[in-house]
N, C-alpha and C positions, 0 to 999 in steps of 0.2 A: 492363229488369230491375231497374237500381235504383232505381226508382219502387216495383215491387214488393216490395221489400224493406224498404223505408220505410214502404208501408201495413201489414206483418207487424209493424212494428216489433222486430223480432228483439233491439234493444239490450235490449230490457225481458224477454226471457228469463231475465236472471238473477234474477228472481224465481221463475222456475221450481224453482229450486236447493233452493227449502225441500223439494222430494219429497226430497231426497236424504238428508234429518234421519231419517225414522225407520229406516234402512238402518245409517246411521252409527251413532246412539244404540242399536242392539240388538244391536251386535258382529258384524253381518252382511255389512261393505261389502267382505270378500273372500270372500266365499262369489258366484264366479264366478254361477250360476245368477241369485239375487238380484239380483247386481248388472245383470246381462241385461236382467232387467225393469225394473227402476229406471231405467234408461237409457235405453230403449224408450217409459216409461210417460211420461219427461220431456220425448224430441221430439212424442209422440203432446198431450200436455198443451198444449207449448208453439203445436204448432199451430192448436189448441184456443182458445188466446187469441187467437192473429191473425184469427181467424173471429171473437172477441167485439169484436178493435179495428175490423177491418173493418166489422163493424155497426154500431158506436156513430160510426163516422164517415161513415157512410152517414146514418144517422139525424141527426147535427147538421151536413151537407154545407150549408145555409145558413146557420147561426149560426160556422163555422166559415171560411166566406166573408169575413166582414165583422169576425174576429177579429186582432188584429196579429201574433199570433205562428201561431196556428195554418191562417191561409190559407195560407200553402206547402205544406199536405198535400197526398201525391199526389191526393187526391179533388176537395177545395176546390179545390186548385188548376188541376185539369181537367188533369192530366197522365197519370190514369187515369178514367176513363171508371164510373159506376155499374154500367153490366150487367157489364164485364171485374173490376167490385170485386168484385161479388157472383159470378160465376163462378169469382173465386179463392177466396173463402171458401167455396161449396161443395165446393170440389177439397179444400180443406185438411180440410174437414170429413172429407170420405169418407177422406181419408190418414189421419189422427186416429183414427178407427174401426178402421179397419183392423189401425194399430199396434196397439191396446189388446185386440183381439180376436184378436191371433195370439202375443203375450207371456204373457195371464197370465188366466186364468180367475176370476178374482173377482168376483164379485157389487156387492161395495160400490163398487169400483173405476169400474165404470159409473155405479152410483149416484150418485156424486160428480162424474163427469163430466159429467151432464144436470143437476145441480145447479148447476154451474158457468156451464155455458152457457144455460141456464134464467135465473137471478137476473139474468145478465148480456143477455138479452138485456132483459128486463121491464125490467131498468134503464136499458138503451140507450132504452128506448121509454115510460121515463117517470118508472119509480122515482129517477130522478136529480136529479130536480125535487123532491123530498119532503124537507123537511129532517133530519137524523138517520138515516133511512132510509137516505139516498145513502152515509152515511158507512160505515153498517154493512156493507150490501153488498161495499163496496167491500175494507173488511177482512176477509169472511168469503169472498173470493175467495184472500186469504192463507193462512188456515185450512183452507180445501179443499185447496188443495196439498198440505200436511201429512198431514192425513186420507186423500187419493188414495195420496201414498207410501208409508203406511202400509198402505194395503188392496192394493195390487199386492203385499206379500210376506206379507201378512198377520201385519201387528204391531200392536197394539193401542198406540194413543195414550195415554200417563199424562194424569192429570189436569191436573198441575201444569205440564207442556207444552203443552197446550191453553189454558191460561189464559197461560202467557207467549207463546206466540204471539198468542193474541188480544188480549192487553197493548201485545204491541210492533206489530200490527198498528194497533191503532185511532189509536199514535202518530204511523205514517207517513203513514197519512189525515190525520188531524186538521193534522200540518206542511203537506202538501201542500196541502191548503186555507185554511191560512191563510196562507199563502206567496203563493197567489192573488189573494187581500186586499190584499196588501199590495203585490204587484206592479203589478197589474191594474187591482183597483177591484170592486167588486161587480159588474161589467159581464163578469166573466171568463166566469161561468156561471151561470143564473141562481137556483139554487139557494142563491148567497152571500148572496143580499138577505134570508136570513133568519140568517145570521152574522154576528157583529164579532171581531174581530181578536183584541180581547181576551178571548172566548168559547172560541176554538179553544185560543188560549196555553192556559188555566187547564186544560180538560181535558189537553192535551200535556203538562203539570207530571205531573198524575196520573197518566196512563196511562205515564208516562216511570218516574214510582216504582214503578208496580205492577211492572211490565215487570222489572228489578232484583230485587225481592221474591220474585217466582215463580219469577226463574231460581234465584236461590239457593238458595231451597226444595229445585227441583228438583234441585240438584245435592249436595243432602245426603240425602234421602229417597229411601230404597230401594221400586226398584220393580222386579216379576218380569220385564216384558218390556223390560226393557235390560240391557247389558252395561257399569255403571257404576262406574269406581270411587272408591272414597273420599277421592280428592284433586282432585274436579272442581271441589272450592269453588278451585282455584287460579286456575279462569277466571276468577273475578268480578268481579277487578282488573283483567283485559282488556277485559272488558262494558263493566264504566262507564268505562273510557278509549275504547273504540267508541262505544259512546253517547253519550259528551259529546265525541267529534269529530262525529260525525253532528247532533247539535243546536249545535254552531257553525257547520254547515256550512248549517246551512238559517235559522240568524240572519243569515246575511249577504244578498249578491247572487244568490238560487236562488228558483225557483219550485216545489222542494219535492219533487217529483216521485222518489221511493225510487231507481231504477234512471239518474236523468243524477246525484242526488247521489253515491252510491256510484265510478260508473263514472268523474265529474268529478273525484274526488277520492282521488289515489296514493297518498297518508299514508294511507288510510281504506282503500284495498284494500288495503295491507298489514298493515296492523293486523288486516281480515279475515282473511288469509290465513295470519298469525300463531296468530293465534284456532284456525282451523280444525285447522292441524298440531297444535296443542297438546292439543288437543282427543281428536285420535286416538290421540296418543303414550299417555293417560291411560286413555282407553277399551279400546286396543287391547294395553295392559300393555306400551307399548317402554319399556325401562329407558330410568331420565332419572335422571345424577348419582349411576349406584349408589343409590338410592332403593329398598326392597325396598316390595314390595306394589305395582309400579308396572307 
C-alpha cells in the first residue's frame, strides 16, 4: 500500500489547495453548501492528478530507470508492476468522475477537467520534450485548478488573479527547472539541453516581479465577484517576505520542485499559514485591533 501511495504522490496535493482561492476570495468559504463542493471538487481533482503522475511515469519508466534519484519510483523500481499502475489510474479515474458528477453540476467544471488531463497527458507523451511548451503546460496545470474552483461554485475568475497566478506559476516552473540544471546536468530530462541556467534565472527575476505587481493590483482594485476589503494591500508585506523565503529556498541545496520546497520548509509553512489567517480575518471582516472597516 505504500508503494501505492508513492505512485499517487499524495505529498504534491497541496497544490491542489489553489481550488480553495476562489471560495476564499468571494466571501463564500462558510457558506456550508460551497464549501461541500470545494471540498469534493478537491479529492475528485486531486485524484485526477495521480492518474496524470501515474502516466507520465508509465511513459518515462526507462528513462527513469537509469535516473539517480528517480529510479526508486514504485514503477522504475518494479515494486509496482505496469498493468497494476495502470489499473490504479483507471480506478482513480472513474472515483474522480464520479466525485465531480455527484457534487456539482457545472459545465465548465468538466471542462477544465478534460483540459487538465488532456494537456497532461499529450505532455506525458511528448509535449515535454518541446522547449517552452513543457514549461507552459506545466504552469497552466496551476491555473486550471484556479479556474476548476472557480467553476464548481460558479465564480468568475478576476483578471488580475489570473495573471498573478499565471505570474507566480511560470515562476515555480521555471525554479524547478533550473534547479535541475544545476543539480543534475542537462542529463536530468531531456528537454534541458535546450536551457542554460542562466536562461531560466532571468525569466524567474521577471516573472518573480510580475507575480508582486499583479498581486498588489489585485488587492487594491475592486472587483464584483469578491468579497474584498480595502486593507488587503496589508498582505503585500507578507508576499514578498514568502516570496523571498521561497527563492532562498530553491537557491540553495533543492531540486525546486514547489510542493518538497514548501512542505521541507517550517519557516515557509508558517509564514504560509500566517498569510492565510490574515487573509481571512481581512476578507471576512473579523475585527483586528479595533480597526473599523475591518
Amino acid at each position: 500500500m505504500a508503494n501505492y501511495i508513492r505512485l499517487m504522490r499524495i505529498r504534491h496535493y497541496i497544490k491542489n489547495l489553489l481550488i480553495f482561492l476562489p471560495i476564499i476570495f468571494a466571501g463564500r468559504l462558510f457558506d456550508v453548501n460551497s464549501l461541500i463542493k470545494v471540498m469534493f471538487g478537491f479529492v475528485a481533482f486531486s485524484l485526477l492528478a495521480s492518474v496524470v503522475y501515474t502516466i507520465n511515469d508509465i511513459c518515462d519508466l526507462e528513462y527513469d530507470r537509469n535516473h539517480a534519484l528517480k529510479k526508486t519510483r514504485p514503477l522504475a523500481s518494479g515494486e509496482i508492476s505496469i498493468e497494476n499502475g495502470t489499473i490504479l489510474a483507471g480506478a482513480l479515474g472513474l472515483v474522480a468522475v464520479g466525485l465531480n458528477a455527484g457534487w456539482n453540476n457545472s459545465f465548465l467544471s468538466w471542462l477544465f477537467l478534460l483540459m487538465y488531463i488532456s494537456i497532461n497527458i499529450a505532455y506525458s507523451f511528448g509535449l515535454k520534450n518541446i522547449p517552452l511548451i513543457d514549461i507552459s503546460i506545466v504552469a497552466l496545470g496551476f491555473i486550471l485548478r484556479v479556474s476548476y474552483g472557480g467553476a464548481i461554485i460558479d465564480v468568475p475568475i478576476s483578471s488580475l488573479l489570473y495573471l498573478t497566478v499565471i505570474a507566480i506559476s511560470f515562476y515555480l516552473v521555471l525554479g524547478k527547472r533550473r534547479n535541475e540544471i544545476k543539480k543534475v546536468g542537462h542529463s536530468a530530462r531531456f528537454v534541458l539541453k535546450y536551457y542554460t541556467a542562466q536562461f531560466l534565472g532571468k525569466m524567474m527575476n521577471i516573472f518573480f516581479g510580475l507575480s508582486i505587481v499583479f498581486y498588489s493590483f489585485w488587492c487594491i482594485v475592486p472587483s464584483d465577484n469578491t468579497n474584498k476589503s480595502g486593507l488587503l494591500i496589508l498582505t503585500v508585506p507578507l508576499i514578498l517576505l514568502i516570496c523571498r523565503r521561497y527563492s532562498m529556498d530553491i537557491e540553495g541545496d533543492s531540486y525546486g520542485d514547489p510542493a518538497d520546497v514548501l512542505l521541507g520548509d517550517k519557516v515557509l509553512i508558517h509564514l504560509v499559514l500566517v498569510y492565510g489567517l490574515f487573509l481571512i480575518m481581512l476578507i471576512y471582516n473579523v475585527k483586528l485591533f479595533n480597526m473599523q472597516g475591518l
